[in-house]
BALOBA-1460 file (C-alpha; in Angstrom, 3 decimals):
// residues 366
<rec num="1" residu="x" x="-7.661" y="5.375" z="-8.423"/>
<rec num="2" residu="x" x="-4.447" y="4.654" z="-7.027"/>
<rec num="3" residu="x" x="-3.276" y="1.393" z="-7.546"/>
<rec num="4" residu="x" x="-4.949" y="1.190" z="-10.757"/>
<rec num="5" residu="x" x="-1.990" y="3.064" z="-11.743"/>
<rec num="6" residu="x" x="0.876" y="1.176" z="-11.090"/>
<rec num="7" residu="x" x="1.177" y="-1.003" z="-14.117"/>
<rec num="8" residu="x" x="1.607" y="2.959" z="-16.248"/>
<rec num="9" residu="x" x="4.753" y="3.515" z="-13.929"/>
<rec num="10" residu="x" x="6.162" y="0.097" z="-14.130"/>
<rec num="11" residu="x" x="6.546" y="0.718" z="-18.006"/>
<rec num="12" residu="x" x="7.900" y="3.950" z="-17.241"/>
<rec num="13" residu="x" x="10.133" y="4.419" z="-14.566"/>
<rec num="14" residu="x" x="12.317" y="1.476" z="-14.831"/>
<rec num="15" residu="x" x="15.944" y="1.771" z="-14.559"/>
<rec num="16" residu="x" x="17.213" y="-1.859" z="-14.553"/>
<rec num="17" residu="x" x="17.732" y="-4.299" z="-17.064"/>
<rec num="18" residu="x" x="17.519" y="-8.215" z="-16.531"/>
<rec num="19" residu="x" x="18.058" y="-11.645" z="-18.087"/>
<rec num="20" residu="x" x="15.658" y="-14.804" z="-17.166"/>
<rec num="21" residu="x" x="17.650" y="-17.504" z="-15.222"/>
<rec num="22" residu="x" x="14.185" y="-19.738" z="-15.210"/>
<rec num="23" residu="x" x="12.290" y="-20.492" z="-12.274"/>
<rec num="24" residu="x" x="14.503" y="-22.745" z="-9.656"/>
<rec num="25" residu="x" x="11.634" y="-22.728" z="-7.315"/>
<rec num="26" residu="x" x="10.736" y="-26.247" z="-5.214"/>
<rec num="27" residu="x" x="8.339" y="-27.852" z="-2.965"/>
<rec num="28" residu="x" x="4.649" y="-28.419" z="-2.964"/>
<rec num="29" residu="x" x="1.550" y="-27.290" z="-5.125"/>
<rec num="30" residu="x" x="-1.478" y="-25.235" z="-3.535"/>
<rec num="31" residu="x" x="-2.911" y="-22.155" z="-2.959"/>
<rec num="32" residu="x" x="-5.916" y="-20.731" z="-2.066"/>
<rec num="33" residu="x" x="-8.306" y="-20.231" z="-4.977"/>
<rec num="34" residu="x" x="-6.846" y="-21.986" z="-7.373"/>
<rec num="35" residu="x" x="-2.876" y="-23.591" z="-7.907"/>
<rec num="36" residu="x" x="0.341" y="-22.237" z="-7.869"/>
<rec num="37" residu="x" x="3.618" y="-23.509" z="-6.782"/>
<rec num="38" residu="x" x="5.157" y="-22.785" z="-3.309"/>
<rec num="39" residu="x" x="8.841" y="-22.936" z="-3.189"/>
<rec num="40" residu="x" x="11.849" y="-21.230" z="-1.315"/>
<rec num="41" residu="x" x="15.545" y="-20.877" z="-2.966"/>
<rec num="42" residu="x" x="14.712" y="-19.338" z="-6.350"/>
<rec num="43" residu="x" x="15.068" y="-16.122" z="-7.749"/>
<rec num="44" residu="x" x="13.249" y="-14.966" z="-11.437"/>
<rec num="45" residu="x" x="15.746" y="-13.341" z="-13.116"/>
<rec num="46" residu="x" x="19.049" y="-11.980" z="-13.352"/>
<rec num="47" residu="x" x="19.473" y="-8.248" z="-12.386"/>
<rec num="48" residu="x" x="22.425" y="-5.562" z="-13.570"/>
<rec num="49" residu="x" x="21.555" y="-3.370" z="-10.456"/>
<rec num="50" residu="x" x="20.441" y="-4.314" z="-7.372"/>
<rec num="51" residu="x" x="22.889" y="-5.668" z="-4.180"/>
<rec num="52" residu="x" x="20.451" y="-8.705" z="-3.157"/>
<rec num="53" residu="x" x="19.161" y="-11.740" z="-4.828"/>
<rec num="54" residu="x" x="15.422" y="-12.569" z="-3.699"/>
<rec num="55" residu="x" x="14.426" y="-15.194" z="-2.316"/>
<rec num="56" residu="x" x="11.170" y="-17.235" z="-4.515"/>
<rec num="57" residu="x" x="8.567" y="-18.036" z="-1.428"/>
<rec num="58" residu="x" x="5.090" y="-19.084" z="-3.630"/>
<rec num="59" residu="x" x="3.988" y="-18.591" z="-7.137"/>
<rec num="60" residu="x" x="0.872" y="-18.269" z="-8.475"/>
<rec num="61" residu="x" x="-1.670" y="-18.001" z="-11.633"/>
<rec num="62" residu="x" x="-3.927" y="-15.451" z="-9.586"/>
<rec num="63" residu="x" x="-3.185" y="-11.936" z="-8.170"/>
<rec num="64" residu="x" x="-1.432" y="-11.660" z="-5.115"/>
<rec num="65" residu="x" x="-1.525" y="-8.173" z="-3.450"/>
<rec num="66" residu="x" x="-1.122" y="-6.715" z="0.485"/>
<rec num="67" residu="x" x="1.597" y="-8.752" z="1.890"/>
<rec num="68" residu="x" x="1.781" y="-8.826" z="6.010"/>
<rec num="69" residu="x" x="4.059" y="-10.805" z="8.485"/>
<rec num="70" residu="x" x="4.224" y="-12.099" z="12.137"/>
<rec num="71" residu="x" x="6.885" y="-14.494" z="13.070"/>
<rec num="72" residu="x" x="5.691" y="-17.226" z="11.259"/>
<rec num="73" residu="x" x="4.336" y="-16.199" z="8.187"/>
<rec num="74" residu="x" x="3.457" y="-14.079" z="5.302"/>
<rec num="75" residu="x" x="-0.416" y="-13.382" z="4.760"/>
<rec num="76" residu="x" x="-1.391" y="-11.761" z="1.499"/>
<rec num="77" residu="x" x="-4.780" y="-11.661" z="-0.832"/>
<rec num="78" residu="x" x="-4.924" y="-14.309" z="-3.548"/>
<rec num="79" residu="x" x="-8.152" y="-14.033" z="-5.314"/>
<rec num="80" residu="x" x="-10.697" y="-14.247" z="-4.140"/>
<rec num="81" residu="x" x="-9.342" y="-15.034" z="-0.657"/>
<rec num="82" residu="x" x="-6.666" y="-14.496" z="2.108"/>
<rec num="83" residu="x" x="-3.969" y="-16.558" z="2.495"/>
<rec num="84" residu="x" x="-1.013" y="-17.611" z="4.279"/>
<rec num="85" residu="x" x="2.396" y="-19.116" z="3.755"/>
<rec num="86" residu="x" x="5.975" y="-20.266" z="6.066"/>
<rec num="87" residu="x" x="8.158" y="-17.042" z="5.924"/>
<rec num="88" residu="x" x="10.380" y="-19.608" z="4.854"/>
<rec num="89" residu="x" x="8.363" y="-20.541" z="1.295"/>
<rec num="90" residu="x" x="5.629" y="-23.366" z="0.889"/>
<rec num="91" residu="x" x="2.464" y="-24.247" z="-0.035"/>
<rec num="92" residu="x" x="-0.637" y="-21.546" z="0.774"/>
<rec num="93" residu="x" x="-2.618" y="-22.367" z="3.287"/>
<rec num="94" residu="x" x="-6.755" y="-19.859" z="2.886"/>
<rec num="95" residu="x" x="-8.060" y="-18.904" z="5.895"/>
<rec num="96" residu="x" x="-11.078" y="-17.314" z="3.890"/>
<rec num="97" residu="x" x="-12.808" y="-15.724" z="1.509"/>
<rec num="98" residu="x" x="-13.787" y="-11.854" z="0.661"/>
<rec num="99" residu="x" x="-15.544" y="-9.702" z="-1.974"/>
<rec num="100" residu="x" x="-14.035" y="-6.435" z="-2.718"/>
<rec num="101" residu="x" x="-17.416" y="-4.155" z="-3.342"/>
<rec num="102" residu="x" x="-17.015" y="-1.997" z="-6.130"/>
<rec num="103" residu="x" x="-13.459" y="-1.662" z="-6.049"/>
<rec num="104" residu="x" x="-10.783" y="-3.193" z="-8.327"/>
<rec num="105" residu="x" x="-8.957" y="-5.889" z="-6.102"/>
<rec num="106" residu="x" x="-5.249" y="-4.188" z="-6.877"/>
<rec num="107" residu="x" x="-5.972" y="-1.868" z="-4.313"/>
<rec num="108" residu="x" x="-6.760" y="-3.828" z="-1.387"/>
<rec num="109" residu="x" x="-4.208" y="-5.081" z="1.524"/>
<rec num="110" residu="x" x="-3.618" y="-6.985" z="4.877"/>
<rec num="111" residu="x" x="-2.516" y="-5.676" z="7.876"/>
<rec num="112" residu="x" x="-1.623" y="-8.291" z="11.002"/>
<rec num="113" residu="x" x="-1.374" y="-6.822" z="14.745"/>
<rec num="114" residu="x" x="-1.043" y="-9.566" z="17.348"/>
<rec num="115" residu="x" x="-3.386" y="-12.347" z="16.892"/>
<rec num="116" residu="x" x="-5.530" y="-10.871" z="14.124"/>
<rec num="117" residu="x" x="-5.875" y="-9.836" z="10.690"/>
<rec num="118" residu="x" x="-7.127" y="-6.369" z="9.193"/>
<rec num="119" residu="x" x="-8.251" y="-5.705" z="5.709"/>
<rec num="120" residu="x" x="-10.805" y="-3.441" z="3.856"/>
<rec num="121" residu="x" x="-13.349" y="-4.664" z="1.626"/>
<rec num="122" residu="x" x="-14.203" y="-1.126" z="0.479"/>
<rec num="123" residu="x" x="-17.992" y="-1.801" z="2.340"/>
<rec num="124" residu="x" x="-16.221" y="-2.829" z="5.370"/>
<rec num="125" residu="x" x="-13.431" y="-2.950" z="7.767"/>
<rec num="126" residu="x" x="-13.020" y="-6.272" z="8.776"/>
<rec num="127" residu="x" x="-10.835" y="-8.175" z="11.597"/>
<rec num="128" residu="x" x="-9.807" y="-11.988" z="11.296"/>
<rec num="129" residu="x" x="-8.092" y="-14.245" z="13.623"/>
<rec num="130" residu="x" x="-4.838" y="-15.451" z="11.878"/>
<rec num="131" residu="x" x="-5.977" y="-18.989" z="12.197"/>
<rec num="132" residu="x" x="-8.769" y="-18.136" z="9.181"/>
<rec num="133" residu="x" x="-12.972" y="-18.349" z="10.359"/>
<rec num="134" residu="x" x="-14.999" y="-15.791" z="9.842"/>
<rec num="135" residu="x" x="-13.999" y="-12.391" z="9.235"/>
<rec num="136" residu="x" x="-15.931" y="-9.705" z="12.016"/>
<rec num="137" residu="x" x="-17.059" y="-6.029" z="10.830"/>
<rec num="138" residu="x" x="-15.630" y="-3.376" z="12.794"/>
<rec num="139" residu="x" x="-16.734" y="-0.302" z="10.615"/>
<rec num="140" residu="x" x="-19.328" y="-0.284" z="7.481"/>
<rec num="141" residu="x" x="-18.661" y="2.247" z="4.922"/>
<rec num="142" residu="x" x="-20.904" y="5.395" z="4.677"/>
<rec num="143" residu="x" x="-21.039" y="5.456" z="1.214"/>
<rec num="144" residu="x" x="-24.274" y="4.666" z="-0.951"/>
<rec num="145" residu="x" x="-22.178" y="4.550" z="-4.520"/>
<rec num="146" residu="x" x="-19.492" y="1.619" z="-3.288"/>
<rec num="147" residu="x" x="-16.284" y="4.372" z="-2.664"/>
<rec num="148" residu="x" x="-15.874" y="2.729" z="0.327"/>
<rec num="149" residu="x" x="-13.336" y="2.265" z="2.810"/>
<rec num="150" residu="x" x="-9.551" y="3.427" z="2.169"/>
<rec num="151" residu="x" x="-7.160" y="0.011" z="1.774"/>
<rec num="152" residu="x" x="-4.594" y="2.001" z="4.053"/>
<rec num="153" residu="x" x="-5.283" y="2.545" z="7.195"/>
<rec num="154" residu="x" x="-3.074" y="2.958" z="10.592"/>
<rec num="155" residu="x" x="-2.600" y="1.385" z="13.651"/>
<rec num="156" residu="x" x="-1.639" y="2.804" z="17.272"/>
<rec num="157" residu="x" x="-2.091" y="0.366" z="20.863"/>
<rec num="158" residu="x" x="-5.464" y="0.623" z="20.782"/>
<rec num="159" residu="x" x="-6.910" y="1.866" z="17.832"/>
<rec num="160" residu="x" x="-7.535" y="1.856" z="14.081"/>
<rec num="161" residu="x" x="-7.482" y="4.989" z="12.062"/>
<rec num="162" residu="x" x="-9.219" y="4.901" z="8.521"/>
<rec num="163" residu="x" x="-10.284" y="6.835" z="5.978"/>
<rec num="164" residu="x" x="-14.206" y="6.374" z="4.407"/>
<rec num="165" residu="x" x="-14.396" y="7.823" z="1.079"/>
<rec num="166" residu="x" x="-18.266" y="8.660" z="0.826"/>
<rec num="167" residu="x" x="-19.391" y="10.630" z="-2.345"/>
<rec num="168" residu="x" x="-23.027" y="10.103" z="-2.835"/>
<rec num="169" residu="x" x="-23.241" y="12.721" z="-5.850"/>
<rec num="170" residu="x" x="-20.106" y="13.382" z="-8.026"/>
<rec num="171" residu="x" x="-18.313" y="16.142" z="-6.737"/>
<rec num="172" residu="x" x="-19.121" y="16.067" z="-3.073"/>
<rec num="173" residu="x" x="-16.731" y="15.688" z="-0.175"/>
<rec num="174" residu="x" x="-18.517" y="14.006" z="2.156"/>
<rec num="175" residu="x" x="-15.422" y="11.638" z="3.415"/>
<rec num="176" residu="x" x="-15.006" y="10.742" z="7.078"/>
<rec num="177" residu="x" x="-11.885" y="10.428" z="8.912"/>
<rec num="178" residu="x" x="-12.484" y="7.724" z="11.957"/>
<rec num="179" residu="x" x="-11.098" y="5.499" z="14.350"/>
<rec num="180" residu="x" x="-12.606" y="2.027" z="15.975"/>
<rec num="181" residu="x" x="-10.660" y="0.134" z="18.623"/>
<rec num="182" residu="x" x="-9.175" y="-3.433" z="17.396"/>
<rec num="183" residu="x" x="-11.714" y="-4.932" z="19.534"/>
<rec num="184" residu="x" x="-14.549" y="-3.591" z="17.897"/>
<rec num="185" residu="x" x="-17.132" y="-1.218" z="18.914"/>
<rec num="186" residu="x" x="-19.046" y="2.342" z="17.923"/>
<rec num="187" residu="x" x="-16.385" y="3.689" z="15.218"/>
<rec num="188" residu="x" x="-15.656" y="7.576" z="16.268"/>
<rec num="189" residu="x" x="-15.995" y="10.005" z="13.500"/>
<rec num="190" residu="x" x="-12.898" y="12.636" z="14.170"/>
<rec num="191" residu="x" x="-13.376" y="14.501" z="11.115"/>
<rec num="192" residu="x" x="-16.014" y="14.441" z="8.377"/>
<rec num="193" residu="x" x="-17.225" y="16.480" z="4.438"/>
<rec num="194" residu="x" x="-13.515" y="15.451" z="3.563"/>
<rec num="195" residu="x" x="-12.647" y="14.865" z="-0.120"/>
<rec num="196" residu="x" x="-11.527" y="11.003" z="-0.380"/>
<rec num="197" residu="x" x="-9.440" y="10.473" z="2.560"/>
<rec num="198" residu="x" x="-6.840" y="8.014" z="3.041"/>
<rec num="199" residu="x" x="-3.553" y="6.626" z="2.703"/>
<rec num="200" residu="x" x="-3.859" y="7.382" z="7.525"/>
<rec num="201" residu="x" x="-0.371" y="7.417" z="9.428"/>
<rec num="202" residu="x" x="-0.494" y="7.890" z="12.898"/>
<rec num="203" residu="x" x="2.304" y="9.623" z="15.250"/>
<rec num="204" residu="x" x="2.086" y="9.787" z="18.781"/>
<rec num="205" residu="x" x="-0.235" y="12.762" z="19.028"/>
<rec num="206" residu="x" x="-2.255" y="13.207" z="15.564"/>
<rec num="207" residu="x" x="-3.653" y="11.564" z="12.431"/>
<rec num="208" residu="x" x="-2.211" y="12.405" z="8.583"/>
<rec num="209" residu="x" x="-4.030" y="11.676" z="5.346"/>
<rec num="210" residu="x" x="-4.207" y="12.528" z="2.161"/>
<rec num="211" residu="x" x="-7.405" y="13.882" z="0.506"/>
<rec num="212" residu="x" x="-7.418" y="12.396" z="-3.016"/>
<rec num="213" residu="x" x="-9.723" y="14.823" z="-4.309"/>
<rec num="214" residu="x" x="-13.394" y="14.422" z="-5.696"/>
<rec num="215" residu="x" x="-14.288" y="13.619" z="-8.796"/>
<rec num="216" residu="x" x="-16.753" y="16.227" z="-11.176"/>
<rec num="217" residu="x" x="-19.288" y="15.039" z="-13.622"/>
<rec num="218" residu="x" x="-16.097" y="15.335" z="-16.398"/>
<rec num="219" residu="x" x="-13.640" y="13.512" z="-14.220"/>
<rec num="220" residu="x" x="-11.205" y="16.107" z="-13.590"/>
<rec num="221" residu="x" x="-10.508" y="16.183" z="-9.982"/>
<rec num="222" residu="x" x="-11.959" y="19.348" z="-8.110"/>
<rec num="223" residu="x" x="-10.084" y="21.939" z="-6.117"/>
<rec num="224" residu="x" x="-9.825" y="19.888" z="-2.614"/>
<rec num="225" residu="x" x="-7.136" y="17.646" z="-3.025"/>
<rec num="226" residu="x" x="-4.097" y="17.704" z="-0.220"/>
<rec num="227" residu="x" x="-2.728" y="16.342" z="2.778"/>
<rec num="228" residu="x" x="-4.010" y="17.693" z="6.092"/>
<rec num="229" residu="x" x="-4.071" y="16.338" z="9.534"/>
<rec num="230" residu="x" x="-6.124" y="16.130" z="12.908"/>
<rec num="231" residu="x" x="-5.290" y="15.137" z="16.365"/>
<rec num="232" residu="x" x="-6.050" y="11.128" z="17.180"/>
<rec num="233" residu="x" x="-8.910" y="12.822" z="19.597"/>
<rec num="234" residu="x" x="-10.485" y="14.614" z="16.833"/>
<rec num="235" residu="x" x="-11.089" y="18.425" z="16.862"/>
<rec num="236" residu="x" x="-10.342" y="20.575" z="14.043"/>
<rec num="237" residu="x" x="-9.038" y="19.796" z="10.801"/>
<rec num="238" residu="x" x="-5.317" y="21.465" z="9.395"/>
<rec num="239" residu="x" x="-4.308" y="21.662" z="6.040"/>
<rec num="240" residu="x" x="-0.778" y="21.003" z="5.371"/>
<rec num="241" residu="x" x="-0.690" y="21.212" z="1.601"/>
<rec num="242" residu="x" x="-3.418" y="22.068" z="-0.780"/>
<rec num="243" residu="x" x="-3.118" y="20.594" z="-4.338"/>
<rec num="244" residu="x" x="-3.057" y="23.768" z="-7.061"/>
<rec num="245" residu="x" x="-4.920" y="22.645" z="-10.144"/>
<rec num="246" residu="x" x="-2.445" y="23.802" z="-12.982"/>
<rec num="247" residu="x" x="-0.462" y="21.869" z="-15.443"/>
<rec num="248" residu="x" x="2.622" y="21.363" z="-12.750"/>
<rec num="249" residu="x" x="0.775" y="20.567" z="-10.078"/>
<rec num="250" residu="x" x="1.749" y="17.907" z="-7.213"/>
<rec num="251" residu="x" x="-1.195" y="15.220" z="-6.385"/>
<rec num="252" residu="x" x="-0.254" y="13.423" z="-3.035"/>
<rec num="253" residu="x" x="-2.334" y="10.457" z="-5.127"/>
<rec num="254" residu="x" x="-2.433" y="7.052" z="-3.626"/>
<rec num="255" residu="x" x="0.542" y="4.521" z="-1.953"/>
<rec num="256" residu="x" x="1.735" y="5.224" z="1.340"/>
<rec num="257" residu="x" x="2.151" y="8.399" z="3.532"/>
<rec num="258" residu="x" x="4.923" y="8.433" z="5.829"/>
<rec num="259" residu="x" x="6.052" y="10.318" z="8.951"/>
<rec num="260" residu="x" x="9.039" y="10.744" z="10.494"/>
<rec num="261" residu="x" x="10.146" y="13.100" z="13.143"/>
<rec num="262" residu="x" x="8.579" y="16.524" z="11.954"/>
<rec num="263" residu="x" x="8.513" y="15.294" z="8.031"/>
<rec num="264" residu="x" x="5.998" y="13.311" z="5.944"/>
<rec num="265" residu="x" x="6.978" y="11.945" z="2.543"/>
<rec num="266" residu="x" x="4.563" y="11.311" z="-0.013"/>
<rec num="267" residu="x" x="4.755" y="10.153" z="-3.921"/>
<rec num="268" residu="x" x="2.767" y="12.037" z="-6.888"/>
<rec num="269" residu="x" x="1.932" y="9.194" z="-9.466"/>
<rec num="270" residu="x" x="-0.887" y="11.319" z="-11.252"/>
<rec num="271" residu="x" x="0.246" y="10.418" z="-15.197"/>
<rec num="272" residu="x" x="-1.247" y="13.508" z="-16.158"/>
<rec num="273" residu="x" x="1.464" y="15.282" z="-14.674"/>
<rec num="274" residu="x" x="4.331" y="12.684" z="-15.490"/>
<rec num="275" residu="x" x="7.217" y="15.331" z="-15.232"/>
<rec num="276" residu="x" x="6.374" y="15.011" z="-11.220"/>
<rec num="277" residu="x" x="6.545" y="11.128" z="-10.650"/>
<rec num="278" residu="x" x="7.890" y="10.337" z="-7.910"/>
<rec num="279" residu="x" x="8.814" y="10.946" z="-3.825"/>
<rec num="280" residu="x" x="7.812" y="14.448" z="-2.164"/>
<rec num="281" residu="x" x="9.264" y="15.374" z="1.037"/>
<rec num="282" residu="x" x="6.835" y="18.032" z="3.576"/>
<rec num="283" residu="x" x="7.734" y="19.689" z="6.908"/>
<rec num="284" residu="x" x="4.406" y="18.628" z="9.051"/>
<rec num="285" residu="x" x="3.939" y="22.341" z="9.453"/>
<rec num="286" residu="x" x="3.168" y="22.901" z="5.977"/>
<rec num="287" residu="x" x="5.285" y="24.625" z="3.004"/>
<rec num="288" residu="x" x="6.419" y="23.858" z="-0.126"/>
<rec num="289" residu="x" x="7.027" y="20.021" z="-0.833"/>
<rec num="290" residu="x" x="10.479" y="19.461" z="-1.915"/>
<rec num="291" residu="x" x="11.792" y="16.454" z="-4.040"/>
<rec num="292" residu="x" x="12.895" y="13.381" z="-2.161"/>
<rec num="293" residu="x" x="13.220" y="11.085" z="-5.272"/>
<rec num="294" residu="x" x="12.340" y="10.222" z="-8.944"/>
<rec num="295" residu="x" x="10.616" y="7.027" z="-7.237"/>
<rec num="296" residu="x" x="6.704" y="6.666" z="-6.826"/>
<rec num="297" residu="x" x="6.465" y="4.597" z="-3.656"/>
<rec num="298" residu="x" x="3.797" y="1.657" z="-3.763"/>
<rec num="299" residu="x" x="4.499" y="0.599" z="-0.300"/>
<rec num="300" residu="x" x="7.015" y="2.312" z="2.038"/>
<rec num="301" residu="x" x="8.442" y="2.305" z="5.611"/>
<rec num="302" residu="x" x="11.140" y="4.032" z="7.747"/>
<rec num="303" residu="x" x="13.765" y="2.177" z="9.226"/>
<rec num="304" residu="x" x="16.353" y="4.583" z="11.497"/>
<rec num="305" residu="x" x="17.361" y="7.271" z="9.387"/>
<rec num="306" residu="x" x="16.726" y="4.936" z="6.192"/>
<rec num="307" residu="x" x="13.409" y="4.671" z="3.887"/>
<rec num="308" residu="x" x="12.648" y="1.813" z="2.038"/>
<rec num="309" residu="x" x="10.571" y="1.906" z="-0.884"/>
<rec num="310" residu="x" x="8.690" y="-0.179" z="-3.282"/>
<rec num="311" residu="x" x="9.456" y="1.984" z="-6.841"/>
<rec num="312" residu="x" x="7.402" y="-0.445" z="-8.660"/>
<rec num="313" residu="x" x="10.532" y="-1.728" z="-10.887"/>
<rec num="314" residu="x" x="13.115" y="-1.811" z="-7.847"/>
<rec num="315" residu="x" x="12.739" y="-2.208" z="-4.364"/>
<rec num="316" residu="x" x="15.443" y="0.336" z="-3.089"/>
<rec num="317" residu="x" x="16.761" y="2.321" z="0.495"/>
<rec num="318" residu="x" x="17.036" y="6.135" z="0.788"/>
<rec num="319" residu="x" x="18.730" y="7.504" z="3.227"/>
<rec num="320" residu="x" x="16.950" y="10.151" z="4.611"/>
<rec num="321" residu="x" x="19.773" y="13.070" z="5.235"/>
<rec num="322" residu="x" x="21.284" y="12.879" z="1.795"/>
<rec num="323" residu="x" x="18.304" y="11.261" z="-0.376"/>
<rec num="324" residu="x" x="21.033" y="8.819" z="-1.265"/>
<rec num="325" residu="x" x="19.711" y="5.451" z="-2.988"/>
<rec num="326" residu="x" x="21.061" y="1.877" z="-2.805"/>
<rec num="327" residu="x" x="19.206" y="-0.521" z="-5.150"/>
<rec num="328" residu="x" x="18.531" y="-3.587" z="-3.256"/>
<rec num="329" residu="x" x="16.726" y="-5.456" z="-6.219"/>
<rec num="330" residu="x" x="14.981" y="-4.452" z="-9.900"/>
<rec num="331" residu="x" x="12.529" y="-5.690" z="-12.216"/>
<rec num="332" residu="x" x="12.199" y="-6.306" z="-15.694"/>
<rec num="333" residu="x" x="10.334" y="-2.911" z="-17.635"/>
<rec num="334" residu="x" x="7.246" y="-5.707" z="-18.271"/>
<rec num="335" residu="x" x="7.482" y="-7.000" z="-14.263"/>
<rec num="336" residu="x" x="7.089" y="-5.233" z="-10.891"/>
<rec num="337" residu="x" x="6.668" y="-5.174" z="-7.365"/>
<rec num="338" residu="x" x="2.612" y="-5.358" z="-6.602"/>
<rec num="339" residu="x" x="3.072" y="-4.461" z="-2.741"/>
<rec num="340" residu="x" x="5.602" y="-4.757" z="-0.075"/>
<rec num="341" residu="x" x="5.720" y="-5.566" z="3.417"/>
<rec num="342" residu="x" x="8.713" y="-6.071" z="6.588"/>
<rec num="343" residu="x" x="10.204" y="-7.443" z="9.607"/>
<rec num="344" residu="x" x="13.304" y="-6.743" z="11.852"/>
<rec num="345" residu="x" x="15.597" y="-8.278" z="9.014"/>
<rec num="346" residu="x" x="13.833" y="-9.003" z="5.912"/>
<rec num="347" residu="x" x="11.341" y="-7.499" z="3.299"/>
<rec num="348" residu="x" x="8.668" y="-9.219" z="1.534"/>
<rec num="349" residu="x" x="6.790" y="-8.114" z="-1.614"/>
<rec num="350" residu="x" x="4.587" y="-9.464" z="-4.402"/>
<rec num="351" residu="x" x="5.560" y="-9.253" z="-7.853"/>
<rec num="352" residu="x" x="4.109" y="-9.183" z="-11.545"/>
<rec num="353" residu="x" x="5.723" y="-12.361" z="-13.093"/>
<rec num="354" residu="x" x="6.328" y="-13.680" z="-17.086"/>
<rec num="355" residu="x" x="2.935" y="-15.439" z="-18.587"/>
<rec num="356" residu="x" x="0.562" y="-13.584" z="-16.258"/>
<rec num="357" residu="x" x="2.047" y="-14.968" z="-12.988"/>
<rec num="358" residu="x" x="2.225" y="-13.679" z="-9.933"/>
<rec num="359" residu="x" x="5.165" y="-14.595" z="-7.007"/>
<rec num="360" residu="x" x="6.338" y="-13.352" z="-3.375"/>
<rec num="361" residu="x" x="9.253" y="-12.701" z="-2.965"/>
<rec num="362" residu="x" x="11.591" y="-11.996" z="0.068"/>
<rec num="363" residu="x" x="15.154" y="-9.674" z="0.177"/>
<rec num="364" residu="x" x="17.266" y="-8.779" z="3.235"/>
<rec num="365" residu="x" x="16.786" y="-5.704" z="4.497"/>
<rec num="366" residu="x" x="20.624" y="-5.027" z="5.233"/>
């Protein structure tokens, strides 16, 4: 259920205001699936916070979701497809299509490491060369009911760590924790009956994910929600945090898990418990999580001592001492950033337009 919702925090959480400067995007039509204008030089509106002006790389009529780079260019889902533009702006160039199996296509991303792309169906882990063809199975889903394969997964030199979410009967917890090397082979099971595992980061030595909790016959999620963690050779399983079912509790629900040093950071965006939206963050040990910030992270990474956050109506750094914030761009209250992606020097991120439309855009990081 996670990305499903981001559009409820967009309407609540932003902070900015804006006024529409119009479109001053150029350059050619195209796009996979369908048209939309590629362009560099624009920006969508006019922010009162924020220290950057975006860049306008592509616009579009269709969804555009998981943004990745290389040096060259930015790769994202445009339904019902991947795709590619310049990191400069331009017209989309699809390298092919997928079906997302039983899964709402908000949720799903693409990752790029060296010459190939990653990206889960929710049946199926999949690898693609960057220059499109057809897409090669690395791990098929367990599940019998379509739960599938966890959108966020985790990368280290050799291998992929993922998360399959298999509940054949309501209520179960028959998840799977796993890794697969890049090149393909027998996927390794290195932890299994988990309760909807995903949202994987990697350090050098172990494996963190959240368990987003099963789901009973009434839809309230059961008692086995948390964040635990197992080394990347498999053995046994740790708990870090356990999720208390009461009227304040903390759901590590969805986006992106981070690590740094001995400290992971994690965002509750369960809207049944609104009063704790937002950033958590959790000595690896285990404890008490501690407030980081009021923002819900849909796509995160750590920089130095400096996190970087997609808060659905801002993209903004935090640094990591203090829990200071810098605003580096916001969003309209009926706009948002979809997903968000990096290099050395820049950040790129899809975003909800006016009339339905969808856009990447890119920021400096600095």
């Amino acid at each position: 259920m996670k990305q499903i919702l981001v559009g409820i925090v967009l309407l609540t959480t932003a902070a900015c205001s804006s006024s529409s400067d119009g479109d001053s995007s150029s350059g050619g039509t195209g796009g996979s699936s369908g048209g939309g204008n590629g362009g560099s030089g624009g920006s969508g509106a006019t922010m009162t916070c924020g220290t950057h002006v975006p860049t306008l790389l592509y616009t579009s009529d269709n969804p555009l979701r998981g943004p990745a780079v290389d040096d060259e260019s930015v790769f994202f889902v445009e339904t019902p497809g991947i795709a590619r533009i310049p990191k400069a702006g331009g017209s989309a160039e699809a390298l092919t299509d997928i079906s997302i199996t039983g899964l709402l296509d908000v949720n799903v991303r693409v990752y790029v490491d060296g010459t190939k792309l990653y990206y889960s169906d929710n049946a199926a882990l999949w690898s693609l060369d960057k220059a499109g063809g057809t897409p090669v199975a690395l791990a098929m889903s367990g599940s019998s009911d379509a739960t599938g394969i966890d959108p966020v997964f985790a990368f280290d030199a050799d291998s992929i760590y993922f998360g399959d979410r298999v509940s054949n009967e309501a209520g179960d917890a028959k998840g799977t924790l796993n890794k697969v090397k890049k090149s393909g082979g027998t996927p390794t099971v290195l932890a299994k009956d988990l309760a909807g595992p995903g949202s994987v980061v990697v350090d050098g030595t172990d494996v963190y994910f959240i368990n987003e909790g099963t789901i009973d016959y009434s839809f309230k999620l059961l008692n086995n929600a948390g964040i635990a963690t197992v080394p990347k050779a498999g053995g046994t399983v740790r708990t870090i945090f356990t999720q208390q079912p009461n009227d304040s509790a903390i759901a590590p629900d969805g986006s992106d898990l981070l690590v740094a040093s001995s400290t992971l950071y994690f965002s509750n965006i369960d809207p049944s418990h609104i009063v704790n939206l937002g950033e958590y963050s959790l000595p690896v040990s285990g404890g008490t999580p501690v407030v980081f910030s009021d923002c819900p992270t849909f796509g995160a990474f750590i920089q130095g001592n400096l996190m970087y956050a997609n808060c659905g109506d801002r993209i903004a750094k935090f640094d990591l001492a203090t829990g200071a914030e810098t605003d580096l761009v916001c969003f309209p209250t009926d706009q948002g950033a979809l997903g968000m992606t990096h290099d050395a020097k820049t950040i790129y991120y899809t975003k909800a337009e006016p009339s339905d439309a969808y856009a990447i855009y890119s920021v400096p990081i600095e």
